[in-house]
C-alpha positions in Angstrom: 0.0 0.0 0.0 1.9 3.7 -1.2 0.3 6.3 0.6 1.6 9.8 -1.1 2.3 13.4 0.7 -0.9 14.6 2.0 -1.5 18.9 1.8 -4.3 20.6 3.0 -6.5 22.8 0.1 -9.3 23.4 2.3 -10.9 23.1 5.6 -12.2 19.5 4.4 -10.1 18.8 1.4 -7.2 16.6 1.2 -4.9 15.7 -1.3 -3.0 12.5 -2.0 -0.5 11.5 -4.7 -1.4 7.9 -4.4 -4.1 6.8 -1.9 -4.5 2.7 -1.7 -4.8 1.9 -5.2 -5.9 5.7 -6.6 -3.8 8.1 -7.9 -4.1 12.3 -7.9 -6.4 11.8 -4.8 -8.4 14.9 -3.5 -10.8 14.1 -0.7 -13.9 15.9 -1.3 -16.6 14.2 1.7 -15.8 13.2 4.9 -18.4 11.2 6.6 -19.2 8.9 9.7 -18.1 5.6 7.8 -16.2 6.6 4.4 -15.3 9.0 2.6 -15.8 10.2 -1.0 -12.5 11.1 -3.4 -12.1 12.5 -7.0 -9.0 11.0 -8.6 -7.3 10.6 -12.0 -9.6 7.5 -13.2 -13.2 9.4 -11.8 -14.6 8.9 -8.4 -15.2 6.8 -5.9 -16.0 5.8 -2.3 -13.5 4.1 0.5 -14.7 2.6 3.6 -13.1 3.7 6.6 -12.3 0.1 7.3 -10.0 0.3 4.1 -8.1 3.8 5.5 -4.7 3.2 7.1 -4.8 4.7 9.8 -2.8 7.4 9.8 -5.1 8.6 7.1 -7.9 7.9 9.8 -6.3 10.3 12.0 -5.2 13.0 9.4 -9.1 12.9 8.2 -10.4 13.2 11.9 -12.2 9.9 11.6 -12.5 6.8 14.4 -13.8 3.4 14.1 -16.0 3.9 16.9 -19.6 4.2 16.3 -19.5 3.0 12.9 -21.4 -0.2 13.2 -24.1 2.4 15.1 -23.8 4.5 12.7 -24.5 2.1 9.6 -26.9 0.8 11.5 -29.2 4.0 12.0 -28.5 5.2 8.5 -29.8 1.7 7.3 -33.0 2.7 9.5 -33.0 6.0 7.7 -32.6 4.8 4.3 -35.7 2.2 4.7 -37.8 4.5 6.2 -37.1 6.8 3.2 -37.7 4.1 0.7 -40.7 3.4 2.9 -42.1 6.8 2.4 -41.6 7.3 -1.1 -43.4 4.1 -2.0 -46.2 5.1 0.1 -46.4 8.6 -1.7 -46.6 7.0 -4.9 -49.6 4.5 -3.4 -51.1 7.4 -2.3 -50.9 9.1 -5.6 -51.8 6.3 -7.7 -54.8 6.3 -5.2 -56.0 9.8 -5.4 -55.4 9.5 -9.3 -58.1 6.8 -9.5 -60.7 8.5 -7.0 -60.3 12.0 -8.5 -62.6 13.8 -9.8 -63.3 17.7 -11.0 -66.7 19.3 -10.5 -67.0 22.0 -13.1 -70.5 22.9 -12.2 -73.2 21.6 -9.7 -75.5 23.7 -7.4 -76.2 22.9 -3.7 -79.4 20.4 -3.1 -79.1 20.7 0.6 -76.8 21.8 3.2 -76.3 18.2 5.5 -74.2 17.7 8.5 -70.5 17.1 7.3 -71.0 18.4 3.6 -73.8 19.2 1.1 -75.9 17.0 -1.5 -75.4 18.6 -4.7 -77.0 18.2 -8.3 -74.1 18.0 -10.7 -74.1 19.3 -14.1 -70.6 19.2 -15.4 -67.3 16.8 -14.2 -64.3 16.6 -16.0 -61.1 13.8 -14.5 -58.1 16.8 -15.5 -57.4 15.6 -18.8 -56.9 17.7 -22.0 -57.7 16.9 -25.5 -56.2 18.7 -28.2 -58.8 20.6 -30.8 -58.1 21.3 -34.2 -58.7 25.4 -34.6 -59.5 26.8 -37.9 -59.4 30.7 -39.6 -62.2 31.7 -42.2 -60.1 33.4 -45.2 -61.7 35.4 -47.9 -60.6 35.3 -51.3 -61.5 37.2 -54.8 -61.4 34.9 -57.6 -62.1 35.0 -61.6 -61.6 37.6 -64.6 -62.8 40.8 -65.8 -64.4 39.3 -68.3 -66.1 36.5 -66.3 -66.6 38.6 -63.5 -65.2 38.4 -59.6 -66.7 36.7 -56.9 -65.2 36.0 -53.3 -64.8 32.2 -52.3 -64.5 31.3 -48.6 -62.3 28.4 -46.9 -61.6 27.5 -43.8 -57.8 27.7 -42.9 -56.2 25.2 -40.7 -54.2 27.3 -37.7 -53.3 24.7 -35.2 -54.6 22.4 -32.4 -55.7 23.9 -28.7 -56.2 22.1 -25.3 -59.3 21.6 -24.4 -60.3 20.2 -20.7 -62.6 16.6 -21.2 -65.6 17.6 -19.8 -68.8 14.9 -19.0 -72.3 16.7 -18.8 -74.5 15.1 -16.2 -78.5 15.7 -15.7 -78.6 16.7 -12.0 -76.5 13.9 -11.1 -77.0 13.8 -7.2 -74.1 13.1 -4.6 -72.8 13.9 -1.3 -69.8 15.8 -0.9 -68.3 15.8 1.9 -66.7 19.5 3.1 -66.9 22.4 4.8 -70.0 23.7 3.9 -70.1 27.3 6.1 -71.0 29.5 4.2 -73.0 27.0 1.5 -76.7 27.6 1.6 -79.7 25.3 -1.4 -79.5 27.0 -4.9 -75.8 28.0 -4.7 -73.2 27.0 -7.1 -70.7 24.7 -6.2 -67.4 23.7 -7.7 -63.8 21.7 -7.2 -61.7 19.1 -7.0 -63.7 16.0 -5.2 -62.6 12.5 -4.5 -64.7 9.6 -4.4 -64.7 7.9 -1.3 -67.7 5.4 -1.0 -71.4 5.6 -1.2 -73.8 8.1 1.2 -76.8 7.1 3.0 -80.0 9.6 3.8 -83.4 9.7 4.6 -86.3 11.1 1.9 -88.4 13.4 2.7 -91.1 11.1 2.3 -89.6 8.8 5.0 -87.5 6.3 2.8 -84.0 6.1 2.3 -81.5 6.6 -0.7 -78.0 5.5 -1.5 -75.9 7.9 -3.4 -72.0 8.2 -4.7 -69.7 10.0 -1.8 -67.1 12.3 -2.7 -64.8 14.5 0.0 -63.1 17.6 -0.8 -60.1 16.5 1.5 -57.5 14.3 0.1 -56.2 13.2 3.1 -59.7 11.5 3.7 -58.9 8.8 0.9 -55.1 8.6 2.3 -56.3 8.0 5.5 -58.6 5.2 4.4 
């Protein structure tokens, strides 16, 4: 093992000639466990375990705590792949249930939301629409005589939001309805989250989709 003259270029940066098997060392990380080098043939990680240890000691670092330390950044690193799985559930979740109301109007105000006759729902997506120009053009002779001939003019596409049109589709949304009194329009982003129970006025009972206007509703599910 050649270990090169070491010279300081920085409050945390090293540099080696030869360091175990690399050559034009400079130490750029020092952490708990390794640390993290840019030499001639790229870059790359070392163990402490691999460090002689005079390089240990130039670089600050100790063997002690290192199993601890691996251990509770293996903890970290789980819980972290943990969480970003559950974030993607969650969204793959609240993708499936989502829904937008573009237009309904308040049936009745009910404890914990409103029933609400739907008109318009779209689920976020665009489409793209062909848009056209009308252009006016003077055709024939002098002799035949003129006349102006219409076409329509192709001038690209726009996005247009899908949209579904219901006939007073009836559901419970579930929200803060302070504020929301019958007649008055209602609009925005809804998920589905089950089915809604109530009592006619005539005494029977009905069964009708349930949105909520919480996401964290369907997360928590």
């Amino acid at each position: 093992m050649i270990i090169g003259l070491c010279s300081n270029v920085g409050a945390e940066e090293k540099k080696y000639e030869k360091l175990l098997d690399y050559e034009g060392v400079t130490v750029r990380e020092v952490d708990k466990d390794s640390i993290r080098i840019m030499h001639n043939g790229g870059i790359a990680s070392i163990p402490i375990e691999d460090l002689p240890a005079e390089i240990r000691e130039e670089l600050g670092m100790s063997l002690e705590g290192v199993a601890e330390h691996r251990e509770v950044a293996a903890e970290e690193k789980a819980a972290a792949i943990h969480k970003a799985r559950l974030i993607a559930a969650n969204q793959k979740l609240l993708k499936a249930s989502y829904m937008q109301i573009v237009h309904a109007s308040v049936f009745q105000v009910v404890d914990g939301g409103i029933l609400a006759h739907v008109s318009s729902t779209s689920d976020g997506t665009f489409r793209e629409v062909p848009t056209y120009k009308t252009e006016t053009n003077r055709v024939g002779t002098a002799l035949s005589g003129y006349r102006n001939v219409k076409r329509k003019v192709f001038t690209g596409n726009k996005k247009e939001k899908n949209i579904e049109f219901h006939d007073r589709w009836l559901i419970f949304v579930s929200c803060d309805n302070n504020g929301l009194v019958d007649g008055k329009g209602f609009a925005g982003d809804v998920w589905a989250d089950g089915t809604y129970s109530y009592a006619t006025a005539i005494g029977g009972g009905k069964t009708i989709p349930k949105y909520t206007a919480n996401p964290e509703d369907i997360i928590k599910r």
